[in-house]
N, C-alpha and C positions, 0 to 999 in steps of 0.2 A: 404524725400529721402536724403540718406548720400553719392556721391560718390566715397566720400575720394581721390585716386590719380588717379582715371580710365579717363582716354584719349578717347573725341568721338571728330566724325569729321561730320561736318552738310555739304552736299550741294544740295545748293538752297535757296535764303536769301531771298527768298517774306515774307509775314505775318508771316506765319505758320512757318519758318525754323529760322526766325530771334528770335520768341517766345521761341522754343527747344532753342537755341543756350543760348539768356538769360536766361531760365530757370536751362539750366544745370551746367553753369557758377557762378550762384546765389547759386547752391547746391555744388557746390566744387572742380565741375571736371574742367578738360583740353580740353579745345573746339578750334577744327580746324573750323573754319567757311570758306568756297570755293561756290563761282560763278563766271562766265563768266562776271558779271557787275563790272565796277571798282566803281560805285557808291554804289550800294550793300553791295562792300566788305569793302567800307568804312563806311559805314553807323554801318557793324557790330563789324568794329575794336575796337572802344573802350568800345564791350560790353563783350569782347572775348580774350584768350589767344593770339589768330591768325589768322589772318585773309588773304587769298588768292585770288587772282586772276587765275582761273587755269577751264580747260577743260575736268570733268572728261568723257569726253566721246573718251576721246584719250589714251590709253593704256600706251604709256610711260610717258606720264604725272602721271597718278595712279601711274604707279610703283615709281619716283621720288616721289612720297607724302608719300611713305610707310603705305599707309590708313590700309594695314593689320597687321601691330603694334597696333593701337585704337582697344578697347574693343568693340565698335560700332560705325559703318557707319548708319546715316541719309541720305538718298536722299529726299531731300524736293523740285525735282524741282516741279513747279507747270503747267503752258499750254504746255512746250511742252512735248508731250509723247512718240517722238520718241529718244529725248535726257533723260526721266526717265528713259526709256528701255536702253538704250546702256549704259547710265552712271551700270544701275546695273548688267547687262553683265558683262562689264566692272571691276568694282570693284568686284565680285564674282569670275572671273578667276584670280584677284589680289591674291586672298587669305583672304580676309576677313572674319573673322568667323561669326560676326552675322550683317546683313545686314538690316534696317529698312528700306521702303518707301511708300512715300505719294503717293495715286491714286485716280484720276480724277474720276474712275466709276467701276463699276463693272467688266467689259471688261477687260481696265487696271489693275485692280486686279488680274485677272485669269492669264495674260501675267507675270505678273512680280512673282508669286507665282510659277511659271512653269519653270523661269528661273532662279530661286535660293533666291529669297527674302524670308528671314526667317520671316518676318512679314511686313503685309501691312495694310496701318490704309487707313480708308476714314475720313476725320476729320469729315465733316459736315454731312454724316450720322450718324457715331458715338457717334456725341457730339446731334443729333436730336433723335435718338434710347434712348439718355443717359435721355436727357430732358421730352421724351412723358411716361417713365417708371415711373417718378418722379409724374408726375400732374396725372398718372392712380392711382398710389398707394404712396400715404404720409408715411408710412411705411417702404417703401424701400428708404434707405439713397442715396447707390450707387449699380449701376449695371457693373461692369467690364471685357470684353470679353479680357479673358488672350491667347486667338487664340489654335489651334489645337479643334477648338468645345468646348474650355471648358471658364468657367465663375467664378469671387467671387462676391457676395450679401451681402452687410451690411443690416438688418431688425431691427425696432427696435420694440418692444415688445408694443404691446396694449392692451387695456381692452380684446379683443374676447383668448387674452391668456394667460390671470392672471390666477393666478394657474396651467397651465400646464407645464409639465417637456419639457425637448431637445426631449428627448425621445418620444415622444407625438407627435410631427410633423411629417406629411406623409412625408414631404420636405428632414426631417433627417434620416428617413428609408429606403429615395429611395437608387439605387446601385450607387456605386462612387460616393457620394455625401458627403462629409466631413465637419464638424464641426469644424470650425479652430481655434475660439476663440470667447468670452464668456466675453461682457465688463459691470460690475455693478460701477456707478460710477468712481472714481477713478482706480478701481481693474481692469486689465486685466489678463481673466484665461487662456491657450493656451491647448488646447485639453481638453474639460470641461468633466465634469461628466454630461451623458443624463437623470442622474435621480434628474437635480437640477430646482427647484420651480422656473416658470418666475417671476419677479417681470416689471408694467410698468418701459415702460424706458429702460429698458436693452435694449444691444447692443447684435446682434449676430452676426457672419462671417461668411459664408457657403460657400462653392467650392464646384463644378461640372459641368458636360455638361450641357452646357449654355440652349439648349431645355427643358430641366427637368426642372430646374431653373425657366424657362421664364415660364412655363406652371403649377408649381407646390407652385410659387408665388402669385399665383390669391387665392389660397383655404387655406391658413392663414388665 
């Protein structure tokens, strides 16, 4: 991931938000890091452009941060949930165009999707859903839930589909289901031809509704 000059702002500095924050910093961007802990915010200071002290569950506080300049807002708080909710109120009547946050459960998920989170991740089901995909089928590399119901699957080609074309998979004939890319080796092909020979080994890329995926996975 390249983020060249793009500005995000993390709050919530537990595990999970301190991790985003290094992570995106490492890839190139500008990371506001903000919690209510002064330990926290130290902790992230020197992993980070910047790092705050600050309550975004206070309205003039957000507007003094101008969180709706950053390309993306993180809410990483993590136990309390009535401070997830209001911080993302909060930042969504700021003006923030795409809003990301961490949820505790399923509940929390529905709450914060309803009031304007443009994506809500559960880590530890996610990163568990990502894990059990893996030990059912050796096959599938990664399985990715890009949200609005839909999915990409990296697959890598086995004996049961030597010799068959793209074209040949029920997977690649289902509806909205796309073919995105096509890796042999070194070569990556980006919208391949459905009538080209698997060899083992290859790489494929597929997107669509993640149901279809989950269910049309198993009969490879």
């Amino acid at each position: 991931m390249k983020s060249g000059d793009k500005q995000f702002a993390v709050i919530g500095l537990g595990r999970f938000g301190l991790s985003v924050c290094q992570e995106l910093q490492q890839a190139g961007a500008e990371v506001l890091a903000i919690d209510i802990d002064e330990e926290r915010v130290r902790s992230a200071a020197g992993i980070v452009s910047q790092a705050l002290v600050a309550n975004c569950t206070n309205e003039e506080t957000v507007a003094e941060l101008r969180l709706k300049d950053y390309d993306m807002v993180m809410i990483a708080i993590g136990a309390d949930v009535n401070a997830s909710i209001l911080s993302t109120l909060v930042v969504k009547e700021a003006g923030v165009k795409n809003i990301w946050v961490k949820a505790n459960d399923k509940f929390h998920s529905k709450i914060l999707s309803k009031i304007g989170a443009d994506h809500v991740i559960m880590p530890e089901r996610d990163m568990g859903i990502r894990v059990a995909r893996k030990m059912l089928d050796k096959r599938v590399l990664e399985f990715q839930e890009l949200g609005s119901g839909l999915a990409m699957t990296e697959i890598v080609v086995g004996s049961r589909l030597l010799g068959k074309t793209l074209g040949d998979l029920t997977l690649c004939k289902e509806k909205n289901v796309q073919v995105l890319g096509f890796k042999r080796g070194p070569e990556l092909i980006k919208a391949p031809d459905l009538n080209k020979a698997l060899e083992i080994g290859d790489l494929i890329i597929i997107a669509g509704p993640s149901d279809i995926l989950s269910r049309k996975l198993s009969t490879l």
